[in-house]
Every structure is written in C-alpha cells, then in structure tokens.
N, C-alpha and C positions, 0 to 999 in steps of 0.2 A: 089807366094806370101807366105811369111815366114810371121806367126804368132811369137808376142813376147810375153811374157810373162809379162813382166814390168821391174825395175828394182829391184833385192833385195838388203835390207840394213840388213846387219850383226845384228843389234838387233831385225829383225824381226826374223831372223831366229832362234835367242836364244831365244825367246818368245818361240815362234812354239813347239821347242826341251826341254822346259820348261816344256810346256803344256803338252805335248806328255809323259813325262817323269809322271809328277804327273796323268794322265789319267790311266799308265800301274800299278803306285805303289796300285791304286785306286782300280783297275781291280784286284790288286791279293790281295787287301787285303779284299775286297767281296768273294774272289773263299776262300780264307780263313776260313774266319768265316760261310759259309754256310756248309764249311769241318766240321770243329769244331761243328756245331752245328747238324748235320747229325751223330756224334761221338756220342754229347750228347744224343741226340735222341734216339740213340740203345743201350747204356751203362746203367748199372746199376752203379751208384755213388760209393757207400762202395766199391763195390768190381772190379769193372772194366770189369767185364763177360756182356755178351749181356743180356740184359734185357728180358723182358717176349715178350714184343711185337716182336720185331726182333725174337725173336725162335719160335714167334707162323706162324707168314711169313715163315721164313727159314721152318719151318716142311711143310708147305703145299706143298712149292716147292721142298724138299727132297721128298716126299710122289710121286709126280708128276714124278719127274725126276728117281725113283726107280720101278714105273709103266711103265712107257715109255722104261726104258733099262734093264726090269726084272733084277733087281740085287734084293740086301737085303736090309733094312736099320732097324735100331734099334735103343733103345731109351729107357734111363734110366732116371730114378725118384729116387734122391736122399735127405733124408733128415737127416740133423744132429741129432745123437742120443741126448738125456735130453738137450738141448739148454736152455730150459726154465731154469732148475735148474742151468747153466753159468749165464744164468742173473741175476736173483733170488738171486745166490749164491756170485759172483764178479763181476756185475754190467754188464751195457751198456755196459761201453767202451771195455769190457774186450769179451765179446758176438761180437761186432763189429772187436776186433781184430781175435778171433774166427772165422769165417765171411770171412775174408781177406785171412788169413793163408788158409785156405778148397780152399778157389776161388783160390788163389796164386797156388797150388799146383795141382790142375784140372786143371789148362788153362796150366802150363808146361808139366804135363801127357801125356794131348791127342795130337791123331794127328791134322796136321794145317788145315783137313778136314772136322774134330768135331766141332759140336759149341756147345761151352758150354756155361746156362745161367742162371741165379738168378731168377729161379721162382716165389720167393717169400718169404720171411721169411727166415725161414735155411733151406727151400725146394732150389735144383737145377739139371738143367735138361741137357743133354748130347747127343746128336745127334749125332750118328754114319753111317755116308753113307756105304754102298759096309759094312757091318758086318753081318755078322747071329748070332745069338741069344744068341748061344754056344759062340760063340767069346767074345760080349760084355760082357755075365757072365766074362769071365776069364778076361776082362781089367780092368772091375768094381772093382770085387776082389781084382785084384794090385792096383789100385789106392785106395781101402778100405783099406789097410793092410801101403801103403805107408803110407797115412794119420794119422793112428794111431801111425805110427813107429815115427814122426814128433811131439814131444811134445811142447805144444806152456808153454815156460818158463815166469812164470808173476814174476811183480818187485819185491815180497817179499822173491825170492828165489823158491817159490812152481812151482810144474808141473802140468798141465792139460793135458791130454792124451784127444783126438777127437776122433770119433769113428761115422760111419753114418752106415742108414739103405736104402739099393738102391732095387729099383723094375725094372727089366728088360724087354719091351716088344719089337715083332720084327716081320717084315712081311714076308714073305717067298721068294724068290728067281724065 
C-alpha cells in the first residue's frame, strides 16, 4: 500500500516558500537586534570601550582563570590628568572629544586580550591577562607617553596636550 500525499498546486508551494522565506528574514532579524543590544549592554556610548559592568564580570573571570592556571594578571587604573579644568576651561563637547581620542588610542595600544574599559568619568581600566606587574608598568608608560605625544588640535587652531595618571596592581604568578 503506497501512501499519497495529495496533490500539489504550484501556488501552494509559493505560499509555503513565502512563508518560509519571511520566517528566516524574521529569525535573523531577532538573532540581530539581541546582537546589537548585548553590544549596547557592555559598551560605554562616548567612547565605545566596555563599560564598568562588562569589566567588573570579565575581572572576576580573569582573576579565576589566573588562579586555576597560576599565570599573572594585572590591572591598571587610569585617570586623565585636570579633566575638570578641559571642561571648565573649553566646554563638554570638547572633554567628550577628550574622552574619545584617550579611549581611541587605549583600544588601538593593547593587546586583542586586554579589555579595556570606561570606569567612569575620565577614570579607565585595563586588564592585562598572562602580565606581571613589571610588564604592565612599561606598557602603561608607552601608552602614557603615546597619549601625550597625540595632541588633540581644537577648531580655534589651539593644542591640548592629554596627559593621565595610571595605578598599576598585579597578582603573583
């Protein structure tokens, strides 16, 4: 005994492959915006570095994963020198470019193993897996020295020269 199926009519099956169609554009435009918004989630706005939350996670599990495989991990505290007086002196907007240029120049620095993240204010923080203590000093430093070397030119022709003050601590090995 052979089972039939029925018969198909050509516009059912363009229905069907309709549906199916609008179902998947559906399916990736959900997987999309829960992307997107998981980005939002961990991102600091101005500057596009992981936000406090995300670094406060990532530390615990860098801490974990540096206990479990006895490496080093390190961890700097950075914050930009007179900030207050950028704003005070040439406004928000100009603090906020401030801001952007330091974040800009710390996320091209490190390695793609670092997270680096907007603490808060013109504090920012730097996560260094597999570093000792020694080490981090001398990448901070470069990436101090970069930063300053980098003058952020405003529209009246004038120079602002950046300049931060970083705290280095680090677990033992």
């Amino acid at each position: 005994m052979t089972m039939r199926a029925g018969p198909y009519i050509p516009v059912d099956l363009f229905t069907r492959l309709i549906l199916l169609g609008i179902a998947t554009l559906l399916a990736v435009s959900i997987v999309r915006r829960a992307q997107r918004l998981l980005y939002l989630a961990s991102r600091d706005r101005l500057t596009g570095l992981f936000n406090r939350g995300h670094f406060d996670r990532a530390l615990v599990s860098a801490m974990d994963q540096a206990t479990r495989d006895k490496t080093p991990l390190a961890l700097a505290l950075i914050d930009v020198d007179h900030f207050k007086q950028v704003n005070d002196g040439h406004g928000h907007a100009v603090g906020d470019r401030v801001l952007e240029q330091v974040a800009d120049l710390m996320g091209r620095s490190m390695r793609r193993t670092d997270i680096v993240a907007r603490y808060g204010g013109e504090e920012f923080v730097i996560l260094l897996p597999n570093t000792t203590r020694e080490a981090a000093f001398h990448r901070i430093e470069a990436l101090r020295r970069e930063i300053s070397d980098f003058p952020l030119r405003m529209d009246d022709g004038r120079v602002l020269r950046i300049d931060f003050s970083a705290g280095v601590a680090a677990t033992q090995a």
